[in-house]
BAMI-7816 format. One record per residue (C-alpha): x, y, z; residue in one letter. Coordinates in steps of 0.1 Angstrom, whole numbers, plus 5000, padded with zeros to 4 digits. Layout:
N
XYZA;...
//
This chain:
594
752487203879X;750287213909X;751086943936X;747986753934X;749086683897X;753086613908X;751686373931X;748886173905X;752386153878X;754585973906X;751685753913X;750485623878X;754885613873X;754685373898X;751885203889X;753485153854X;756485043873X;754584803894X;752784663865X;755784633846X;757184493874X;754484173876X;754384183837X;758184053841X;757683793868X;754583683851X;756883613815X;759083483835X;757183183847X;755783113822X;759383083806X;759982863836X;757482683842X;755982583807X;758382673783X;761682523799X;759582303825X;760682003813X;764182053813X;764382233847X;762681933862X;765581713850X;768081913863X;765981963897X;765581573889X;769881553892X;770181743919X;768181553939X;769181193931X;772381023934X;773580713923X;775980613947X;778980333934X;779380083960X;783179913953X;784079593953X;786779413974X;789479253955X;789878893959X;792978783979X;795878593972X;796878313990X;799578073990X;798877683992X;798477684026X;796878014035X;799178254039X;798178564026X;800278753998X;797779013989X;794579174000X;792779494006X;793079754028X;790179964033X;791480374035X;789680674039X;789681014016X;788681274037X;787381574026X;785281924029X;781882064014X;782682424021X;779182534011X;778082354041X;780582424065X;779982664101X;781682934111X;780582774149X;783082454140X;785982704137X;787382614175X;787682234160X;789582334130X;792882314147X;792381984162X;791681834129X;794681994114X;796881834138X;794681514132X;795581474091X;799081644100X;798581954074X;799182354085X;796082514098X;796682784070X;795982524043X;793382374062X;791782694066X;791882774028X;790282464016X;787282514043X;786482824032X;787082833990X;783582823983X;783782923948X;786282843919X;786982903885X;784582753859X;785182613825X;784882983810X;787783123796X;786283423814X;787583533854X;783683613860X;782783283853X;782883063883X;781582763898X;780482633933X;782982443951X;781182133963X;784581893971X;787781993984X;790381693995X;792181754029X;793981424037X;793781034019X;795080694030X;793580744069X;792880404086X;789180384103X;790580494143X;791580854125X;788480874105X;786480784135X;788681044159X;786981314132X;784381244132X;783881284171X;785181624162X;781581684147X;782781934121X;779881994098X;780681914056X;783581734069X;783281364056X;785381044037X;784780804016X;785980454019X;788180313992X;790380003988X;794079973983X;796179703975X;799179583997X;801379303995X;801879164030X;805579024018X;806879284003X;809679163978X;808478793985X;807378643952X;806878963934X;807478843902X;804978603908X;802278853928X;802679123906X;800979423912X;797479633903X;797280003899X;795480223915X;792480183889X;792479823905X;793879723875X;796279413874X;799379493856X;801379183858X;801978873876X;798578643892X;796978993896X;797279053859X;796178673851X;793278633872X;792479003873X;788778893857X;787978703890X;789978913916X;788479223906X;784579143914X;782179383901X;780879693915X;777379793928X;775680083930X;772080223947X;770080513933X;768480713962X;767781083968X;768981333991X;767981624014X;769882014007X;772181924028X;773481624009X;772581364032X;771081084016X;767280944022X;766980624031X;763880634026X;764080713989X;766180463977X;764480303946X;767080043927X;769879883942X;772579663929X;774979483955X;778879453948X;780179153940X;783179093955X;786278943937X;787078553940X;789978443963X;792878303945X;795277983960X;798377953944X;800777623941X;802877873959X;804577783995X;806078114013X;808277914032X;810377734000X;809678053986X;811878244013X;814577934011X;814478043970X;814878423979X;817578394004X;819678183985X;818778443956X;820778713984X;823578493991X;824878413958X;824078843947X;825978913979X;828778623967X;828678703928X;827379003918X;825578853888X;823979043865X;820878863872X;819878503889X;816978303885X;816177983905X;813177763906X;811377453926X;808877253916X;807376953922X;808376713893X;804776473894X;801876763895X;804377013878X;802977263905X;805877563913X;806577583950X;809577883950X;810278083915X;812578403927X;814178623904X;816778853910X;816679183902X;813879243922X;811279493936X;808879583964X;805579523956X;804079813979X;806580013963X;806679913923X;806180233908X;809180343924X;811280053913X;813280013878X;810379893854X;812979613840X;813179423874X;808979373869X;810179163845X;809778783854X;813178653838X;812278273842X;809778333815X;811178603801X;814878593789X;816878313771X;820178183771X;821777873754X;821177623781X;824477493773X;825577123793X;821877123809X;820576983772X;822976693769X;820276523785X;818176543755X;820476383729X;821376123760X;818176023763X;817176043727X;819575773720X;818675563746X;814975563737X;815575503707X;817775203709X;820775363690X;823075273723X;823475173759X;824975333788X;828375113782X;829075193751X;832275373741X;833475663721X;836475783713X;836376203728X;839976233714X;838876303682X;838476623669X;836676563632X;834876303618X;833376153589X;829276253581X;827276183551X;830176273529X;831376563549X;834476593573X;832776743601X;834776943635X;833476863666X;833177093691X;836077133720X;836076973756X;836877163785X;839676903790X;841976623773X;839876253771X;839875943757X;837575693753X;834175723773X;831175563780X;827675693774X;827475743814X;831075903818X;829776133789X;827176283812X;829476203844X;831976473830X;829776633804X;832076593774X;831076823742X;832776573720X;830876283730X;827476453730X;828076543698X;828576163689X;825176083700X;823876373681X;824976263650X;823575903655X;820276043661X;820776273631X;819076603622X;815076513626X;815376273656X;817476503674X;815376803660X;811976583674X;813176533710X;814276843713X;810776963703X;809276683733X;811276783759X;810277133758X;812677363736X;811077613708X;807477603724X;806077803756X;805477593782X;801977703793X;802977913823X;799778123827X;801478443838X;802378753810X;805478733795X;806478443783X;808378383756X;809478063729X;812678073728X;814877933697X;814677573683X;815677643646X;814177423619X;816177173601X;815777333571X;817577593586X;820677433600X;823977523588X;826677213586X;827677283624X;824177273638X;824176883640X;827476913662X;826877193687X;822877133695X;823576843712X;825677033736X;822977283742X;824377543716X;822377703684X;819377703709X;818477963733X;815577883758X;814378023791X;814977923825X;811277793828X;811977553798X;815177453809X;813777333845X;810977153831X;812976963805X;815076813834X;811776773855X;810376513825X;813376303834X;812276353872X;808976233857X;809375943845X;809676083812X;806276303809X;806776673802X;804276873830X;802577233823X;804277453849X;801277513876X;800877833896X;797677873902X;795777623925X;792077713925X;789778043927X;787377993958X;784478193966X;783978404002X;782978104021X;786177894005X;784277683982X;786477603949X;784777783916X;787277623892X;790477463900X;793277413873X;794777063875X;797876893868X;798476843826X;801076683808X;802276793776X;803376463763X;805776193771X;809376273762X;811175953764X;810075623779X;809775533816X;812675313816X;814675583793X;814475803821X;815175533850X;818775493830X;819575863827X;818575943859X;821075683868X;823775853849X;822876183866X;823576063899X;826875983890X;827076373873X;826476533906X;828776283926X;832776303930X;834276233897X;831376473883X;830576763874X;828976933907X;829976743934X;828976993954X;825476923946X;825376633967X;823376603996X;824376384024X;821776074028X;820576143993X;820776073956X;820876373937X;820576353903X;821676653876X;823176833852X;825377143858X;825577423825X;828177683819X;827677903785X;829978143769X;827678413762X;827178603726X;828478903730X;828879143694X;828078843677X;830978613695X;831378393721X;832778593751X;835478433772X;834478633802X;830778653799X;829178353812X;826178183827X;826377893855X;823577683861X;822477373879X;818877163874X;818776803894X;816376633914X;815976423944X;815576183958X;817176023922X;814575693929X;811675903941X;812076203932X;810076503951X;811476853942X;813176983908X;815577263915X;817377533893X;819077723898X;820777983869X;822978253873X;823878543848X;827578673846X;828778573877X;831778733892X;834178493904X;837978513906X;837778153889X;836178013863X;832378013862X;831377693859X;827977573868X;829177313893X;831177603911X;828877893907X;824877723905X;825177323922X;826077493962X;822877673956X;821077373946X;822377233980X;821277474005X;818377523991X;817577113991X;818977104031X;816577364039X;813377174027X;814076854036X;812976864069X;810077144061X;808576874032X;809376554051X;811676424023X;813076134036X;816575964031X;817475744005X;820875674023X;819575664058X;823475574070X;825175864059X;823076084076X;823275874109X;827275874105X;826676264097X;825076314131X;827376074152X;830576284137X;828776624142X;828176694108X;824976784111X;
//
């Protein structure tokens, strides 16, 4: 083959190549650009929009007068682009290690993975890496301290976080949100519809480098931010409640303790502390059964602390008077045909009036007045002052209790409800049974919630004080209210209830609890509910604790009533709660007592 023809071969071969060459381009747009235009122009459409979520703020929490119990935090997640990132910004990578407080060797290998594995089950199938997370939780100072360090595809975005100011204080109460923003239980869980506030979000467009174009923005939806919540709550009775809560742990080692103050006219709740307890910053490392609110929670037979119901059922109803007389010494009696046994007394007595029946909280003689009320009276009152229904607490949780039907009665029933057995009820019930009597005889929802306000502290809806119904009459309550005084006075039950300067009126409790089916002899719950001042009467306290251990007995006015006192000395001068035996405080002062 002669050179001239060599070279005319390579020449159309490369022409053929050539065309070849432009042939395959030339399918190749047209692929592109008319056959699959339409869908390359949406993802080219993606890539170049963004909508961006803008979060809302969580309402805050508030007590009744504006101390804060929750709120946001705003944090910053900091991360890297590595796509973007310059090999000139190495000097600075140090810096920002020691900034975030992670080894430069980690550092280093999140700046520079630029490429992952994909969803392929394949190793050659891998994906750009677009996101890599160095550091989270950074307050704005360290963000902005980056930032000066002017490290290219470094950036953070801003999130909330939920912390609880207090701590422990009121968690039960609080409760808690997730990290979802979320509320899980408590006034976070309750009002979670108007804390949360709703999200926004702008749709814009940005450059190859990510940055977004202002100028491009086409839609945008502000956040709304979550509604403020008040609560009936006051920190400061709140931390009287909690530190009594640590004195009688540190004194008793109960298995558990619940105590409670309210205010007996708007039934609003101004301390409710439970005990176990938890940090609130810290639930998820706590025992998930201390979440639990135990004052809605868990029952117990309320045991003395309902011998105000038969009491004052008989009085309303005109069946007796407070000097009437029965004889305690007598263990069976005659009903409707049957020879009935009455249940036991704590010790020997005789003859007692209706008032020395509540003054030292005989079983026999509260079982007398039950059986003159008989099964559906005593059944109905019951059912009035609060037992076998919730109460209308608004918080998660809350449970009926155990007010059997007479239907459903067995022959003892008649005899042992009126000394608060062959019911079970929860602390919540049992406080706001005595706060009717505090009342005036008118059973209160339990209030915990004041208002939700808006972010320049106008009210959106507020929840007002509601009855549930009058109990017992005005006057019916005057006359027991009497009787308690003389319950929590020497010659009563829990003298050590008594508040110098003050009537105090109320009942102490001490149950034998079921254990395998029968009453334990070492098992027991003490508890104390009262009011004061007895004529006026401004705070309700109870306070209820589970298996203490004592070296003596257990009894409510031992174990529950000192509790009841502290806690009453401690807000009297904080709620202005002024004497109703202005004398014996003034002797108290002269002689140093106080």
């Amino acid at each position: 083959m002669t050179p001239a023809l060599a070279s005319s071969c390579r020449l159309g071969l490369l022409g053929v190549v050539m065309v070849a060459g432009f042939c395959g381009i030339g399918a190749r747009l047209y692929y592109l650009q008319v056959m699959e235009s339409e869908q390359l122009a949406l993802i080219a459409e993606g890539n170049r929009k963004q909508v961006i979520v803008q979060s809302a703020r969580r309402g805050n929490i508030f007590d009744r007068r504006g101390n804060l119990l929750a709120t946001d935090r705003t944090f910053i997640e900091l991360g890297v682009d590595p796509q973007v990132v310059r090999d000139e910004d190495r000097p600075q990578w140090a810096e920002l290690a020691r900034i975030i407080g992670v080894p430069l060797e980690e550092l280093e290998e999140k700046m520079t993975a630029r490429v992952g594995a994909g969803d392929s089950e394949f190793a050659e199938d891998v994906r750009l890496v677009r996101w890599r997370k160095l550091a989270e939780g950074l307050d704005e100072p360290t963000y902005e301290r980056i930032r000066e360090l002017g490290i290219r595809g470094v950036y953070g975005n801003r999130q909330y976080r939920r912390v609880y100011p207090g701590g422990e204080l009121a968690a039960h109460i609080i409760g808690f949100s997730n990290r979802e923003g979320v509320g899980v239980i408590g006034v976070e869980n309750a009002m979670n519809f108007y804390l949360r506030g709703e999200d926004g979000w702008v749709e814009s467009e940005r450059d190859g480098r990510r940055r977004e174009l202002m100028q491009f923005r086409s839609r945008e939806v502000p956040a709304r931010n979550g509604l403020d919540v008040e609560l009936t709550l006051d920190m400061m009775v709140q931390h009287v409640v909690e530190e009594e809560l640590r004195r009688v742990v540190d004194e008793f080692s109960p298995q558990g303790a619940v105590i409670i103050v309210s205010e007996p006219g708007s039934g609003r709740i101004l301390g409710l502390g439970n005990y176990p307890t938890f940090d609130l910053n810290q639930y998820s490392r706590s025992d998930i059964a201390h979440h639990r609110n135990r004052a809605i929670t868990d029952v117990l037979e309320p045991g003395s602390t309902f011998k105000v119901v038969p009491v004052a059922a008989a009085l309303n109803e005109g069946l007796t008077d407070p000097e009437q007389v029965f004889d305690c010494g007598v263990g069976q009696v005659e009903y409707r045909g049957r020879r009935l046994r009455l249940p036991a007394d704590h010790r020997e007595f005789g003859e007692l009036s209706v008032e020395d029946i509540v003054r030292v909280s005989s079983n026999r003689g509260a079982a007398f007045l039950g059986l003159m009320l008989g099964e559906n009276r005593l059944h109905g009152y019951a059912e009035a002052f609060g037992f076998g229904s919730r109460t209308g607490f608004p918080l998660l949780g809350e449970v009926r209790g155990t007010l059997h039907p007479v239907r459903a009665w067995d022959g003892l029933t008649i005899t042992r409800l009126p000394i608060g057995h062959a019911v079970s009820a929860t602390p919540m019930q049992i406080h706001y049974a005595m706060g009717a009597l505090a009342n005036g005889g008118v059973l209160m929802e339990p209030r915990i919630i004041e208002r939700a306000v808006d972010e320049n502290g106008e009210t959106v809806f507020s929840f007002p004080p509601a009855a549930r119904g009058r109990a017992v009459s005005e006057f019916t309550a005057e006359t027991v209210s009497e009787m308690l005084v003389a319950a929590a006075a020497p010659g009563g039950t829990a003298p050590q209830a008594q508040i110098d300067g003050y009537e105090v009126a109320g009942k102490t409790g001490t149950t034998r609890k079921i254990i395998d089916g029968r009453y334990s002899n070492r098992h027991h719950v003490a508890s104390f509910s009262g009011y004061f001042p007895a004529s006026d009467p401004r705070v309700v306290i109870t306070v209820i604790v589970d298996e203490p251990a004592s070296s003596g007995p257990s009894y409510g006015g031992v174990v529950a009533a000192p509790g009841f006192r502290r806690i009453g000395v401690e807000l009297i001068p904080y709620l202005g709660i002024e004497a109703t035996r202005p004398e014996q405080v003034l002797a108290q002062r002269e002689g140093g007592g106080l």
